[in-house]
C-alpha positions as CSV (number, residue, x, y, z in Angstrom):
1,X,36.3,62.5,-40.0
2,X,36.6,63.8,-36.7
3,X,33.9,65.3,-34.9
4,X,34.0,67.5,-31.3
5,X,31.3,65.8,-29.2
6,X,31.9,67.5,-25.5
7,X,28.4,68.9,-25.8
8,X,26.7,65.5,-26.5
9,X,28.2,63.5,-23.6
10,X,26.8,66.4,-21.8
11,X,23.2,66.0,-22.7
12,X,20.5,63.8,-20.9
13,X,20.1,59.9,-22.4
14,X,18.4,59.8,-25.2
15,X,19.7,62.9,-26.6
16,X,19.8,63.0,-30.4
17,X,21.7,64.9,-32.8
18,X,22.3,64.4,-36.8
19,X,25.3,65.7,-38.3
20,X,25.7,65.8,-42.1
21,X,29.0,63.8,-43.3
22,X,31.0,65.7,-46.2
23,X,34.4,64.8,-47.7
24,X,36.2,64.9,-50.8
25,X,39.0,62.5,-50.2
26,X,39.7,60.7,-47.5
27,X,42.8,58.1,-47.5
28,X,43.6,54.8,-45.7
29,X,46.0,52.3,-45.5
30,X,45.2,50.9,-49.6
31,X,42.0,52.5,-50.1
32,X,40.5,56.0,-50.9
33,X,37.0,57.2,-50.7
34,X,35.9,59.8,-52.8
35,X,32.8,62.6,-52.6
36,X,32.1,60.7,-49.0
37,X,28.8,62.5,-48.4
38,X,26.0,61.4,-45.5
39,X,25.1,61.7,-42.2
40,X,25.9,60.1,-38.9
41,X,23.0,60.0,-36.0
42,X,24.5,60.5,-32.5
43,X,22.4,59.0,-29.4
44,X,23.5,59.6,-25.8
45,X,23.6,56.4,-24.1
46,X,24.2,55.8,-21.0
47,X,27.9,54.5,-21.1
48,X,28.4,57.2,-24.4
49,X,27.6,57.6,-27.4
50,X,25.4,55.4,-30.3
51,X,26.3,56.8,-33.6
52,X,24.4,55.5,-36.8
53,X,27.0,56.4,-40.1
54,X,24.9,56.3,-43.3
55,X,27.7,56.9,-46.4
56,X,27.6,57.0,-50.0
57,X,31.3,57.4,-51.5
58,X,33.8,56.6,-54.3
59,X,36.5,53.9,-54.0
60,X,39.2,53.7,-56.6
61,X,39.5,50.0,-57.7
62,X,41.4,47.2,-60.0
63,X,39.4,45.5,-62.7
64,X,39.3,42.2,-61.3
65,X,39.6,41.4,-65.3
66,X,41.3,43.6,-67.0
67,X,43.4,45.2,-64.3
68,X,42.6,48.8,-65.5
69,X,41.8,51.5,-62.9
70,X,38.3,51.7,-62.0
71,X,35.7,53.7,-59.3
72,X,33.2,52.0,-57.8
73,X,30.0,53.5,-55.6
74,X,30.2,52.1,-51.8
75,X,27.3,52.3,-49.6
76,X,29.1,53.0,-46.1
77,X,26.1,51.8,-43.5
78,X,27.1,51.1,-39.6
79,X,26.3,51.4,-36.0
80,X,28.7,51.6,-33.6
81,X,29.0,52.7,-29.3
82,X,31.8,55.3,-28.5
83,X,32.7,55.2,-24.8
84,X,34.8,58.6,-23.6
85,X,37.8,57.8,-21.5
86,X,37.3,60.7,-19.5
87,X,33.6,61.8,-18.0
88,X,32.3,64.8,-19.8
89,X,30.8,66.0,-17.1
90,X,32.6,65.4,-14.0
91,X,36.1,65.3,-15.2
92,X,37.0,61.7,-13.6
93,X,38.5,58.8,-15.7
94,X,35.9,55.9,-17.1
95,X,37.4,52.7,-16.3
96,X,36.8,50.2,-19.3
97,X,37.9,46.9,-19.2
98,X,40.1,45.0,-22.2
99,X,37.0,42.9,-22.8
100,X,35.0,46.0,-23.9
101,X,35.2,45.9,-27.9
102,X,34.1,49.6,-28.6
103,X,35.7,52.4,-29.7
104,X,37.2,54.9,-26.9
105,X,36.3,58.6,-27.3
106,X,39.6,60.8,-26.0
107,X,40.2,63.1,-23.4
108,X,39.9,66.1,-25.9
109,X,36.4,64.6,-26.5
110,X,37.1,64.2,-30.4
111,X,34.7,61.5,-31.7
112,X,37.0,59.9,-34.7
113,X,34.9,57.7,-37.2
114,X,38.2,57.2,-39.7
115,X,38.9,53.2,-37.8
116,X,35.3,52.7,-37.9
117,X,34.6,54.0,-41.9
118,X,38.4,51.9,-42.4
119,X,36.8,48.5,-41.5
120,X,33.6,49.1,-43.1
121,X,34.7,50.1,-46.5
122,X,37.1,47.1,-46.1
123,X,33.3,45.3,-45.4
124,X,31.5,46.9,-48.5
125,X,34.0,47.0,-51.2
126,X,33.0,44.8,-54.1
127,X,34.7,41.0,-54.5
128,X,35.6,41.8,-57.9
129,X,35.0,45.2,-59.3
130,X,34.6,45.6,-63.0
131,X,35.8,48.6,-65.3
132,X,32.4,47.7,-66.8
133,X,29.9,44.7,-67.6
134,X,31.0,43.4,-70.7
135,X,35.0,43.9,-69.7
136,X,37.0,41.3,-71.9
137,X,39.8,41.0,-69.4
138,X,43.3,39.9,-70.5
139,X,44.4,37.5,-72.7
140,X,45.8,34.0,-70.9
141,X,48.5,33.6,-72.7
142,X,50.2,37.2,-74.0
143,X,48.4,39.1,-71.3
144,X,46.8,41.5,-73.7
145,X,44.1,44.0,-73.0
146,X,40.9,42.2,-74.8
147,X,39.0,45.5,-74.7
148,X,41.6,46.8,-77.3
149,X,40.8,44.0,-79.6
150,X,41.7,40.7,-80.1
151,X,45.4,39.9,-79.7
152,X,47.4,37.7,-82.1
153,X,47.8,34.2,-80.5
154,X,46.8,31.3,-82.4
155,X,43.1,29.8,-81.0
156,X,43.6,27.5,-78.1
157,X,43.4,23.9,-78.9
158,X,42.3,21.7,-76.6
159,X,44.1,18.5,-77.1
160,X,41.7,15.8,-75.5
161,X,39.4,16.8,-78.7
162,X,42.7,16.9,-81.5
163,X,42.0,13.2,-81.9
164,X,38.8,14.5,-83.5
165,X,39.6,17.2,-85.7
166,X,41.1,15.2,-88.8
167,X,38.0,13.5,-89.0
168,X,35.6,14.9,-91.4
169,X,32.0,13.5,-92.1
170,X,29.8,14.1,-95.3
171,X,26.8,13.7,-93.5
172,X,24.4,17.0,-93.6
173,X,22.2,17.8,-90.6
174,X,18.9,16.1,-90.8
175,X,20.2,13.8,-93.3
């Protein structure tokens, strides 16, 4: 996602432009986004650029039950200030301190949102994605898919209560 913005850091402040966001696949470190479709709104500030990302994609996922592949929606939403190193308009370098957390604008005056949309699907991925709501997860102790079916291990006994089971009562309910 890399966008020429010369023209922009050309325009007056307060300049705005909105620039529709489309992309099929788009890979980071662990994590893919898939049919990334939106729109980013670029204001001209007075240091650089404002620009307002509004996403809607695909991220491939683990079942955090199950462990089966899964795709999850991700709604992408930030706002973040781009400051070019070099002036658009007179040419001469922009002296930013190390303080200055924002994201730097080259000399080729390519805006590049990819560290920006990194850190916030890293922000909006679920805790614990499911393959679906009713997912049966594995089985403790074979580690058997439970959405198959049941798997063959004897019923867990629980032995605090084993002192209990030999005891039988001939007592009804409501008796």
């Amino acid at each position: 996602m890399r966008l020429n913005v010369g023209p922009q850091l050309r325009q007056p402040v307060g300049a705005v432009i909105v620039v529709d966001l489309e992309e099929p696949l788009l890979s980071f470190d662990d994590t893919e986004l898939r049919g990334l479709t939106g729109s980013a709104t670029i204001l001209r500030s007075d240091r650089g650029l404002l620009v307002a990302v509004h996403l809607n994609a695909q991220v491939h996922e683990k079942c955090s039950r199950c462990l089966g592949d899964t795709s999850c929606p991700v709604a992408i939403d930030f706002e973040e200030e781009y400051v070019p190193v070099i002036d658009a308009v007179s040419g001469a370098p922009v002296h930013l301190s190390e303080e200055d957390d924002v994201f730097r604008i080259g000399p080729d005056f390519v805006l590049d949102l990819r560290e920006a949309l990194r850190q916030y699907t890293l922000i909006s991925e679920p805790a614990k994605p499911l393959c679906r709501p009713d997912c049966a997860g594995l089985c403790p102790t074979c580690g058997a898919d439970l959405n198959q079916g049941p798997c063959n291990c004897p019923p867990a006994v629980n032995e605090r209560w084993q002192a209990l089971a030999g005891l039988k009562t001939t007592d009804q309910e409501g008796s």
